[in-house]
BAZAMAR-320082 format. One record per residue: chain; y, z, x of N, C-alpha, C in turn. Coordinates in nm, 3 decimals. Example, Ala and Ser with C-alpha at 12.3 -4.5 7.8 and 13.67 -1.06 7.14 Angstrom:
2
NODE finu     n.v     n.w     n.u    ca.v    ca.w    ca.u     c.v     c.w     c.u
NODE    A  -0.569   0.780   1.319  -0.450   0.780   1.230  -0.330   0.780   1.320
NODE    A  -0.225   0.708   1.285  -0.106   0.714   1.367   0.003   0.787   1.290
END
This chain:
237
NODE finu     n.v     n.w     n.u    ca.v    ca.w    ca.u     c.v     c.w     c.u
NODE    A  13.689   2.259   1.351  13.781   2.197   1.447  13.892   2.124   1.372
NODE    A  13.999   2.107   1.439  14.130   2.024   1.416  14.096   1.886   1.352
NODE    A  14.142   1.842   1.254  14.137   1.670   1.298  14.243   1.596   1.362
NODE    A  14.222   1.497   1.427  14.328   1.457   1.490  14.335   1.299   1.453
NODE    A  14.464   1.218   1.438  14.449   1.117   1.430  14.505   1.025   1.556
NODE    A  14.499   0.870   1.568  14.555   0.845   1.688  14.741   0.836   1.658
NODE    A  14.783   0.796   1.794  14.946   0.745   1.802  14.975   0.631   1.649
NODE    A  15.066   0.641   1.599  15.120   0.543   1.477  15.275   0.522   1.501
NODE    A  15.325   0.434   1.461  15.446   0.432   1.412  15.537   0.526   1.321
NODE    A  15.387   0.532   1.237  15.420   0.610   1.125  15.439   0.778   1.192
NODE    A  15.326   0.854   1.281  15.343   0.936   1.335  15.485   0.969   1.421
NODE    A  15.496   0.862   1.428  15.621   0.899   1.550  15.752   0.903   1.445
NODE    A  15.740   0.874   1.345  15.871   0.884   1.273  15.853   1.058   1.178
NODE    A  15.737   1.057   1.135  15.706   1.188   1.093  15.735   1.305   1.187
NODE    A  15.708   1.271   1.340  15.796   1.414   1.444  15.887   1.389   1.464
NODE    A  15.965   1.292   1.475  16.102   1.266   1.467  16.193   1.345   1.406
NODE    A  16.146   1.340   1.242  16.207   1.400   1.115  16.125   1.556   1.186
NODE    A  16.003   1.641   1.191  16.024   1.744   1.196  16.106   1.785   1.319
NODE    A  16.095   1.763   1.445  16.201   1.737   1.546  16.330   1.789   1.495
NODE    A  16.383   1.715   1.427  16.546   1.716   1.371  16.571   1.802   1.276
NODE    A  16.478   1.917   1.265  16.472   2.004   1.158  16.430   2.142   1.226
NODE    A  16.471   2.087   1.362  16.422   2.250   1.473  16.534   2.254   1.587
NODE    A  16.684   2.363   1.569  16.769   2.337   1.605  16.794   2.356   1.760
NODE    A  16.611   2.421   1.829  16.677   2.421   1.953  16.606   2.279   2.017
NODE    A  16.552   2.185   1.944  16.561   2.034   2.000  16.679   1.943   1.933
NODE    A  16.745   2.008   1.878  16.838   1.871   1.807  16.969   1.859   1.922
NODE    A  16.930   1.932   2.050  17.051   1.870   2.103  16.951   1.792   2.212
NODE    A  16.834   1.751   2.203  16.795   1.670   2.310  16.802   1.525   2.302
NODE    A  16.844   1.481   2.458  16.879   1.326   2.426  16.735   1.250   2.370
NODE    A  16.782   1.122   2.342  16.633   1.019   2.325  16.545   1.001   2.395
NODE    A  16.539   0.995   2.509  16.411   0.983   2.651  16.360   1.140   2.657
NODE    A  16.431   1.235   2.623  16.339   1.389   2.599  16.259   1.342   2.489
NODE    A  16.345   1.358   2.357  16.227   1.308   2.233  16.172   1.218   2.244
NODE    A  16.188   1.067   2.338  16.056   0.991   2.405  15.951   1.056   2.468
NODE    A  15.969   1.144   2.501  15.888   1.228   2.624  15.757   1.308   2.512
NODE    A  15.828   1.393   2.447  15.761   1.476   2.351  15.713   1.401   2.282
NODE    A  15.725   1.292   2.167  15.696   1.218   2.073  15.555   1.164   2.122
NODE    A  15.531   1.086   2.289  15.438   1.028   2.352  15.341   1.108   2.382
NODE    A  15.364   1.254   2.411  15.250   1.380   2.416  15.215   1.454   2.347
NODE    A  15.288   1.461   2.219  15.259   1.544   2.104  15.118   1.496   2.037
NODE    A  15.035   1.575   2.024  14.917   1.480   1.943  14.916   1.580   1.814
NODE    A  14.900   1.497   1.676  14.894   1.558   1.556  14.794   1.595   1.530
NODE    A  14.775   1.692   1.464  14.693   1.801   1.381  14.661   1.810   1.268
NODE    A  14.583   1.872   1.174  14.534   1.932   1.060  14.500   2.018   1.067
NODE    A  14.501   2.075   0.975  14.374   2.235   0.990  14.400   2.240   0.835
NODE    A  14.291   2.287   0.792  14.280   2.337   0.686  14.280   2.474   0.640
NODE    A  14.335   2.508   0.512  14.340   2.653   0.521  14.230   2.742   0.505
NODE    A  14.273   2.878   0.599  14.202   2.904   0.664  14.171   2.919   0.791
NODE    A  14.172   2.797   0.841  14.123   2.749   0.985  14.210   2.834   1.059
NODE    A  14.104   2.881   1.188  14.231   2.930   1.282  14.257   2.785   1.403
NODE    A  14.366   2.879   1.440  14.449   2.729   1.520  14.420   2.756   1.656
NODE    A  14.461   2.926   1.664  14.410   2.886   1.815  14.378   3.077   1.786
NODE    A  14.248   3.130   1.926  14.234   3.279   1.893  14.327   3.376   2.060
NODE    A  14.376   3.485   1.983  14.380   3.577   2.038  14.332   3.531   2.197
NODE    A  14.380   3.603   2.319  14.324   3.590   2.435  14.259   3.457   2.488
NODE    A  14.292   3.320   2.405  14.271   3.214   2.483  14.346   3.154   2.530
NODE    A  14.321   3.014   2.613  14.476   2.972   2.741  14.541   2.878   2.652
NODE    A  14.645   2.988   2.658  14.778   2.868   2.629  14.814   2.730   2.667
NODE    A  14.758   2.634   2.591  14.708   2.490   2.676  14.836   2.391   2.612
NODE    A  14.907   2.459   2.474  14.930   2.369   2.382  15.105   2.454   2.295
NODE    A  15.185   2.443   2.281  15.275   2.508   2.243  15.245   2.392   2.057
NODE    A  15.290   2.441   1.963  15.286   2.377   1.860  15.387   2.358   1.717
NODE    A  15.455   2.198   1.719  15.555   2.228   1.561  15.533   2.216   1.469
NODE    A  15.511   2.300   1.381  15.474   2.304   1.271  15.569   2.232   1.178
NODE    A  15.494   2.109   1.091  15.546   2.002   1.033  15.526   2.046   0.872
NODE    A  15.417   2.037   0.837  15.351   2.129   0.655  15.243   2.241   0.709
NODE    A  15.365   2.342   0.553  15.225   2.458   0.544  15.296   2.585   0.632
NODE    A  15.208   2.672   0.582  15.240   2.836   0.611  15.170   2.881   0.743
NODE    A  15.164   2.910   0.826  15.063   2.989   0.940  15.107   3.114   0.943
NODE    A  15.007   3.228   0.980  15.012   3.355   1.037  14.956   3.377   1.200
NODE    A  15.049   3.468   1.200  14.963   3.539   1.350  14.975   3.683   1.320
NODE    A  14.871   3.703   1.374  14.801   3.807   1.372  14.725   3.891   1.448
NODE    A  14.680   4.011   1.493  14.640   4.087   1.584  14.592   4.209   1.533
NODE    A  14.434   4.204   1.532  14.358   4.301   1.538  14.345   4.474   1.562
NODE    A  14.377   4.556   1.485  14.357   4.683   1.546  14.260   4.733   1.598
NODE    A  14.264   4.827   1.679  14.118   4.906   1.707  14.000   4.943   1.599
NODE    A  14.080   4.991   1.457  13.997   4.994   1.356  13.939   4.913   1.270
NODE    A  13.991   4.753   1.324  13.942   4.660   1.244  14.035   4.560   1.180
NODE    A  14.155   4.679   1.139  14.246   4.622   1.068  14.357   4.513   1.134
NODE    A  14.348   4.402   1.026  14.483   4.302   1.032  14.614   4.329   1.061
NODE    A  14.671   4.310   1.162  14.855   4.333   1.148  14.893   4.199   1.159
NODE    A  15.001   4.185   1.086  15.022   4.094   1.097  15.209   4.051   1.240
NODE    A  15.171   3.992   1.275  15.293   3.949   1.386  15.421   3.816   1.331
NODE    A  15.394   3.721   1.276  15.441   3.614   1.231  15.369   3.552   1.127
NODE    A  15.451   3.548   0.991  15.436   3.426   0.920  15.564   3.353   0.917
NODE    A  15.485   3.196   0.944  15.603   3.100   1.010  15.575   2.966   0.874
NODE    A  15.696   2.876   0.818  15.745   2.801   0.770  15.769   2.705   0.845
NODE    A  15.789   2.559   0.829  15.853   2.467   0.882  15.953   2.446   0.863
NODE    A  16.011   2.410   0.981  16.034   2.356   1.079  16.011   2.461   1.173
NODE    A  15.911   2.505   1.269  15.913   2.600   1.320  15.808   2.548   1.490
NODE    A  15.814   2.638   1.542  15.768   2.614   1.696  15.680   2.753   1.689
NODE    A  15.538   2.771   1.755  15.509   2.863   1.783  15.376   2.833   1.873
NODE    A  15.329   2.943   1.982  15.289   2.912   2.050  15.349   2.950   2.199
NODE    A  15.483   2.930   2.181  15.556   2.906   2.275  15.612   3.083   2.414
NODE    A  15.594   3.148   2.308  15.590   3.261   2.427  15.454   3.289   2.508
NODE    A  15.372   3.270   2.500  15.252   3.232   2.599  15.241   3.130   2.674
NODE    A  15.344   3.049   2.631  15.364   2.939   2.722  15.422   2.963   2.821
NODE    A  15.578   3.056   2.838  15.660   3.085   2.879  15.644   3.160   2.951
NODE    A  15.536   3.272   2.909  15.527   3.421   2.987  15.392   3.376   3.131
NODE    A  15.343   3.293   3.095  15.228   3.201   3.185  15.077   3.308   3.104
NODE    A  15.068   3.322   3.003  14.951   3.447   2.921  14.867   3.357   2.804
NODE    A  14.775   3.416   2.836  14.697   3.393   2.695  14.777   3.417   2.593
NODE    A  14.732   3.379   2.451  14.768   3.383   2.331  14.768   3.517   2.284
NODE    A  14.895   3.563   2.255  14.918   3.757   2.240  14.823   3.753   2.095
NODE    A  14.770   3.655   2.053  14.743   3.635   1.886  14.708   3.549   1.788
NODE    A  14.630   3.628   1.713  14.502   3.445   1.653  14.620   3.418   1.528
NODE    A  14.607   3.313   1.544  14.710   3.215   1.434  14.658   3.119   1.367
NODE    A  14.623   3.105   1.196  14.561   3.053   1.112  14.632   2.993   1.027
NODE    A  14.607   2.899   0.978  14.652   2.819   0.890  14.626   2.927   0.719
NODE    A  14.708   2.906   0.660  14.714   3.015   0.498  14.718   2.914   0.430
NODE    A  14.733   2.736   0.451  14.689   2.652   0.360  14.673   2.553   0.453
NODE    A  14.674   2.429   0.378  14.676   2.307   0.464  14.775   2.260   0.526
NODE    A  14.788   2.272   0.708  14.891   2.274   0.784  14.875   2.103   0.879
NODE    A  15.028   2.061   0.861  15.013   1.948   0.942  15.155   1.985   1.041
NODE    A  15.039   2.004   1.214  15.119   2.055   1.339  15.106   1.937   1.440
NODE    A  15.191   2.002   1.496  15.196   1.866   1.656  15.144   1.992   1.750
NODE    A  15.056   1.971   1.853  15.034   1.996   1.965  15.079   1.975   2.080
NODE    A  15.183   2.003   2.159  15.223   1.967   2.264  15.194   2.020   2.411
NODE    A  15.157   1.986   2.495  15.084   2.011   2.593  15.195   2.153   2.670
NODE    A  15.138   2.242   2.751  15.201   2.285   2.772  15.315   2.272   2.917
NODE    A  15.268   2.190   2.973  15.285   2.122   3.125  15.458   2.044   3.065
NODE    A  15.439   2.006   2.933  15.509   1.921   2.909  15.638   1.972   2.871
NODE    A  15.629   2.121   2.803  15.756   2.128   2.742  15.836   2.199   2.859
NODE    A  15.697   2.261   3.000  15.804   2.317   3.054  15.856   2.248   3.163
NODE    A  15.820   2.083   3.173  15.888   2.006   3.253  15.998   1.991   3.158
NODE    A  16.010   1.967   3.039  16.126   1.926   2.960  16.240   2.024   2.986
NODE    A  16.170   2.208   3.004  16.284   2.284   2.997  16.362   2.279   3.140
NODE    A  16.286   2.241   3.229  16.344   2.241   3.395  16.442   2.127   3.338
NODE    A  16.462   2.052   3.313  16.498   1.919   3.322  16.638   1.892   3.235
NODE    A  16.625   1.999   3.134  16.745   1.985   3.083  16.751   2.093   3.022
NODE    A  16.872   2.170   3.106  16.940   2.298   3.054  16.969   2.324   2.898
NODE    A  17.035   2.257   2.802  17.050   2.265   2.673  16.914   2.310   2.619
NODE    A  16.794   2.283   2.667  16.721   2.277   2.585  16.625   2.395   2.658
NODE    A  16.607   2.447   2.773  16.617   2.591   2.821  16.737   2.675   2.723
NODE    A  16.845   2.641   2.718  16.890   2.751   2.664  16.897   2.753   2.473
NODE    A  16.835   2.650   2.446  16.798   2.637   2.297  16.670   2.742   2.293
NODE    A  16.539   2.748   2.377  16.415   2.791   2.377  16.468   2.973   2.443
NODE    A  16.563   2.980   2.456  16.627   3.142   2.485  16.678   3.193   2.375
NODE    A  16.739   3.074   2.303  16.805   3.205   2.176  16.679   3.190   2.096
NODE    A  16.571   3.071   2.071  16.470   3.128   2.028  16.379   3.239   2.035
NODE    A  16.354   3.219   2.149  16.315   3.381   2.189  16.356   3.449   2.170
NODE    A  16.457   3.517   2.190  16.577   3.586   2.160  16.536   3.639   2.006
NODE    A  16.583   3.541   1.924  16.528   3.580   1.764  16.375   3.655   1.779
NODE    A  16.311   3.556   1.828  16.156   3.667   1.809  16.204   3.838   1.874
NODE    A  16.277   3.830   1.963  16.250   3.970   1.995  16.361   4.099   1.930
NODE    A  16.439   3.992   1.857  16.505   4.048   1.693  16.422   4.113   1.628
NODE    A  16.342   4.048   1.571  16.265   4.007   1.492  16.147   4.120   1.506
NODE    A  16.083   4.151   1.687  16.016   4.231   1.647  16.042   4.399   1.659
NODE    A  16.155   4.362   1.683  16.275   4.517   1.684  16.206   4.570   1.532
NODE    A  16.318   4.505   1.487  16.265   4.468   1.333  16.202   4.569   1.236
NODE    A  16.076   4.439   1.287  15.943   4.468   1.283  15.895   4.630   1.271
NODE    A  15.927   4.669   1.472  15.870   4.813   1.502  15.936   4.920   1.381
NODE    A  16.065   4.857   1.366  16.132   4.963   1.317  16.125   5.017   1.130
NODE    A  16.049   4.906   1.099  16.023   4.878   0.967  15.873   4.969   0.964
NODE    A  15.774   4.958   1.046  15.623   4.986   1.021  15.653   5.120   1.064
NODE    A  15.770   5.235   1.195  15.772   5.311   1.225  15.874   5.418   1.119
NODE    A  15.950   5.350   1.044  16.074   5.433   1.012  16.051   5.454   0.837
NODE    A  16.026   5.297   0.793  16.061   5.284   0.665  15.926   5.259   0.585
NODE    A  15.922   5.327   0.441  15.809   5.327   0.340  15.771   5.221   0.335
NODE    A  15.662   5.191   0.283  15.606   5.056   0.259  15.637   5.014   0.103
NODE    A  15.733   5.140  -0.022  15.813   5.036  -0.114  15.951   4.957  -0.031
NODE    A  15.999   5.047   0.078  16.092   5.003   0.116  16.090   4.795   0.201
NODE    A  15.982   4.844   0.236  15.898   4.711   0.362  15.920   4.583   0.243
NODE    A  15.819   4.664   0.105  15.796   4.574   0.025  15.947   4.473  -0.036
NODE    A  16.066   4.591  -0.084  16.158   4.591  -0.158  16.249   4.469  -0.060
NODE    A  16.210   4.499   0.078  16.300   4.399   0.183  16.215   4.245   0.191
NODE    A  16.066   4.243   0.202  16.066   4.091   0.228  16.076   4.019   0.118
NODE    A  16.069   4.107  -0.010  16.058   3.982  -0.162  16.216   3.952  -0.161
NODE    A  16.296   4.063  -0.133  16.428   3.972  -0.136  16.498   3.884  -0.017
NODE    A  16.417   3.911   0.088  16.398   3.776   0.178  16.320   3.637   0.153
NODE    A  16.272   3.691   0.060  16.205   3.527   0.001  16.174   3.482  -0.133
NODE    A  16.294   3.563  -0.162  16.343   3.504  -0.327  16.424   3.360  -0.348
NODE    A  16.410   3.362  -0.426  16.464   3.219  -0.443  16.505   3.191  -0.565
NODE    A  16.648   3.136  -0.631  16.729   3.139  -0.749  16.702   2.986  -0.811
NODE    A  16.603   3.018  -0.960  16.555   2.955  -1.026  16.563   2.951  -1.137
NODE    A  16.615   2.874  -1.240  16.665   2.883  -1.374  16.775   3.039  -1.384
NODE    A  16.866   3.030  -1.300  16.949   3.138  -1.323  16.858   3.286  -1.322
NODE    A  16.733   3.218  -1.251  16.668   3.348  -1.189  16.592   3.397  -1.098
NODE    A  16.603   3.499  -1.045  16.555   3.513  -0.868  16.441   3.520  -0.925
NODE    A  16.349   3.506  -0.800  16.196   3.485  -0.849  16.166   3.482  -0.685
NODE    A  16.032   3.570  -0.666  15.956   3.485  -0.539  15.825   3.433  -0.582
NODE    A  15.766   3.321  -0.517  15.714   3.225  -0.581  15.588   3.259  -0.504
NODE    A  15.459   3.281  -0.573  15.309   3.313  -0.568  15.249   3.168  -0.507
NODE    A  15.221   3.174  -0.320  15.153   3.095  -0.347  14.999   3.122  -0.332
NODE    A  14.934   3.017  -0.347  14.772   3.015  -0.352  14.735   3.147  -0.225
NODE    A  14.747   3.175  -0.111  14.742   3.298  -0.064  14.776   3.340  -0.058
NODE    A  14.900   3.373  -0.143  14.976   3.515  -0.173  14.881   3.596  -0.245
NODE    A  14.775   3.676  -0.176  14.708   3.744  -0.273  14.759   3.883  -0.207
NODE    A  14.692   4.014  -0.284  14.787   4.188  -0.180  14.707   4.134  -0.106
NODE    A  14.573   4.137  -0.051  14.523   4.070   0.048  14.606   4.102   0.199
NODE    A  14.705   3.951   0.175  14.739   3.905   0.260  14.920   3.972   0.286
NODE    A  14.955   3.984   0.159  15.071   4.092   0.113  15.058   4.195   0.199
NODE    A  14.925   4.276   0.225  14.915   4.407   0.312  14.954   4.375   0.454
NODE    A  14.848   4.276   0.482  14.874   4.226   0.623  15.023   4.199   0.685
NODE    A  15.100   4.164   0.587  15.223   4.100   0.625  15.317   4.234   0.626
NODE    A  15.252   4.343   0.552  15.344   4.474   0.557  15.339   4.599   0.639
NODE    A  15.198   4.532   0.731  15.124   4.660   0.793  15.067   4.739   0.699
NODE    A  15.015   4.724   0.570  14.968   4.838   0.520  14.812   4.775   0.452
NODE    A  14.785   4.861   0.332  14.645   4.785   0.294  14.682   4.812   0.168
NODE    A  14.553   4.724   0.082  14.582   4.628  -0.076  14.617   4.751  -0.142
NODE    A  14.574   4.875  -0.124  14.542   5.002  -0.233  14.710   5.076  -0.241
NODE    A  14.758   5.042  -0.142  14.883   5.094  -0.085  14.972   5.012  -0.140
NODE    A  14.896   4.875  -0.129  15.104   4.795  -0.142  15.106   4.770  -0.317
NODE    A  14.950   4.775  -0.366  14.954   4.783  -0.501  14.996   4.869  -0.583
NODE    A  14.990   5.024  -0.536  15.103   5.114  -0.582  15.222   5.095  -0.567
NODE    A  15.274   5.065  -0.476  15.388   5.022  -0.412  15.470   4.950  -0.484
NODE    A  15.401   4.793  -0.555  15.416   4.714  -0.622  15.429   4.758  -0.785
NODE    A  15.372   4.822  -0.796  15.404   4.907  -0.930  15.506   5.030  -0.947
NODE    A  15.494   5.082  -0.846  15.622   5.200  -0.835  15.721   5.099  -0.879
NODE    A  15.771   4.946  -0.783  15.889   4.903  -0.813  15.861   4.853  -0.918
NODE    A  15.768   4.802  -1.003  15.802   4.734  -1.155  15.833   4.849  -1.254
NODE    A  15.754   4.997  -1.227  15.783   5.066  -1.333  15.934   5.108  -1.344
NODE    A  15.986   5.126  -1.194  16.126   5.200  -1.188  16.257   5.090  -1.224
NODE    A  16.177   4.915  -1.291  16.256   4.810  -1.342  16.310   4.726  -1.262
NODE    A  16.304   4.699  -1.074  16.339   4.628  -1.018  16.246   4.497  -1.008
NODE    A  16.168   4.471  -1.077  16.087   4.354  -1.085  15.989   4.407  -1.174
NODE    A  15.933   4.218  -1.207  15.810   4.196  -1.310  15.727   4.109  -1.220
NODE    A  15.573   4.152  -1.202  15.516   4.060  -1.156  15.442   3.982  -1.282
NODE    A  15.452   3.874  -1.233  15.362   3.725  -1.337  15.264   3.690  -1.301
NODE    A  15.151   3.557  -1.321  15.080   3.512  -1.301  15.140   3.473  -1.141
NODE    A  15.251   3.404  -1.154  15.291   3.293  -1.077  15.412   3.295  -0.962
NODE    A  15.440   3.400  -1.026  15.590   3.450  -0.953  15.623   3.627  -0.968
NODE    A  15.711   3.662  -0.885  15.742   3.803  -0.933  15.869   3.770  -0.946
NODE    A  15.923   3.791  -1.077  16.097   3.800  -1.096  16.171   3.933  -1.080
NODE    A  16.238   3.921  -0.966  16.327   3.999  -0.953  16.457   4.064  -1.001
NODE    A  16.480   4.166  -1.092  16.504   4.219  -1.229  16.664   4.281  -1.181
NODE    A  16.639   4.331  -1.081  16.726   4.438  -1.027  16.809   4.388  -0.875
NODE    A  16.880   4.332  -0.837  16.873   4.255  -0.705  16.895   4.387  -0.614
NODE    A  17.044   4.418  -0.691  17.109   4.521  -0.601  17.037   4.626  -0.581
NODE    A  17.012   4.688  -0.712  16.926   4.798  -0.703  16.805   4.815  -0.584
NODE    A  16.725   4.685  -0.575  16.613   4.656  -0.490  16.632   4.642  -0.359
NODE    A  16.774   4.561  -0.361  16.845   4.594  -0.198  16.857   4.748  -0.143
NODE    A  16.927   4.844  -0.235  16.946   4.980  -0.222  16.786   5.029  -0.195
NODE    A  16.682   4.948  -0.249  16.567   5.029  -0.212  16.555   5.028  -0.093
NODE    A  16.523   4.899  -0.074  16.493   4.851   0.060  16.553   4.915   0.187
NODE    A  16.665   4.992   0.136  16.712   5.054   0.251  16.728   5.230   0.282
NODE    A  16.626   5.282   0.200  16.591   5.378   0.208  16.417   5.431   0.302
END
C-alpha cells in the first residue's frame, strides 16, 4: 500500500511548486489551487509498487511530483505493452476520469515516486467551474491522443531499430559536449522492450545492429550517442 502522510505546510508548498510546473493548471486562480491543495492527499510508492490496476474505479486522478511511472496493459499472451512512461511534472489518471471508466491500465511506480492523489469529484467540479482550466485538460488530452497516433503508427509501420533509434534521441541529453541517454536503475532491455512493444531478445539485437553500424556506444551507465544525424535518418526509416 501507499504511504500517506497528513496536511503540512510544508506539503502544501511542495504542490504548489509541482502545480506550477503543469501548464494546464498554471492559469488557475488561487481559490482553485486552494481547492486542489485542501484535497490532494500525498503519496509514496515505492518502486515497483503499482499505483493503481487495470479495470479498477477511477476514484483518484494523480500529479506526479518525483520519479518515473509506467502504464501498461497486458496482452492476451501475457505480454507487457507498454502505454505511458510519464516524468514530472505530469498528471495521469485523468482520462478515466473524464471518460466516467475504469482505469484503461495498471500504472507502477519504476522507482520511488512522490504523487498527489486528487479525488475525482474534485477536479471535475474544478473543470465545470472554470473554463481555462477545461480547456487546459483538452489540449492535454489532445497530446495523449497525438501521442497515441504515434504510438499505433510506430508498433504498426516502423522496425523496432527504427522505434529504438527514435526514443534514445528523444531522451538524450547534451553532456560534457556529449549526447548521452542516461541509464537509470530500471532502465534494464527488460523494461526497454516494454516501452518499444517488442521483447529483450529483439531490442538487444536491435541495440547492437545500431552500435555496430557506429551510431552509438552503450556503457555501464549511459549510451552515447555517436552519430546524431545519422540515427535521426534511422529512425525514420
Amino acid at each position: 500500500m501507499a504511504t500517506t502522510s497528513s496536511p503540512s505546510l510544508k506539503n502544501h508548498e511542495r504542490l504548489k511548486i509541482a502545480l506550477s510546473k503543469m501548464h494546464h493548471f498554471d492559469i488557475l486562480p488561487a481559490e482553485a489551487l486552494e481547492v486542489i491543495i485542501a484535497a490532494a492527499i500525498p503519496r509514496h510508492f515505492k518502486g515497483g509498487q503499482v499505483i493503481y490496476l487495470e479495470g479498477e474505479p477511477a476514484n483518484f486522478v494523480y500529479i506526479l511530483e518525483h520519479g518515473w511511472v509506467k502504464a501498461t496493459r497486458m496482452t492476451p499472451e501475457g505480454r507487457e505493452q507498454g502505454l505511458l512512461f510519464l516524468h514530472p511534472a505530469e498528471i495521469f489518471g485523468d482520462i478515466a476520469v473524464f471518460t466516467g471508466t475504469t482505469y484503461p491500465g495498471t500504472t507502477t511506480a519504476l522507482e520511488d515516486v512522490d504523487a498527489w492523489a486528487l479525488p475525482s469529484e474534485t477536479l471535475l467540479l474544478l473543470v465545470k467551474r472554470y473554463p481555462d482550466l477545461a480547456l487546459g485538460i483538452i489540449r492535454k488530452l489532445s497530446e495523449r491522443v497525438l501521442y497515441y497516433i504515434g504510438l499505433v503508427e510506430d508498433l504498426s509501420l516502423r522496425s523496432v531499430e527504427a522505434r529504438l533509434a527514435s526514443t534514445l534521441l528523444r531522451n538524450a541529453e547534451l553532456r560534457n559536449e556529449q549526447l548521452i541517454v542516461p541509464r537509470r536503475e530500471w532502465t534494464t532491455f527488460d523494461e526497454m522492450a516494454v516501452r518499444l512493444g517488442t521483447v529483450r531478445d529483439v531490442l538487444s539485437r536491435a541495440m547492437k545492429t545500431l552500435e555496430v553500424e557506429g551510431y552509438l556506444k552503450v556503457e555501464k551507465q549511459t549510451i552515447v550517442i555517436l552519430d546524431p544525424k545519422g540515427l535521426s535518418e534511422r529512425a525514420d526509416r
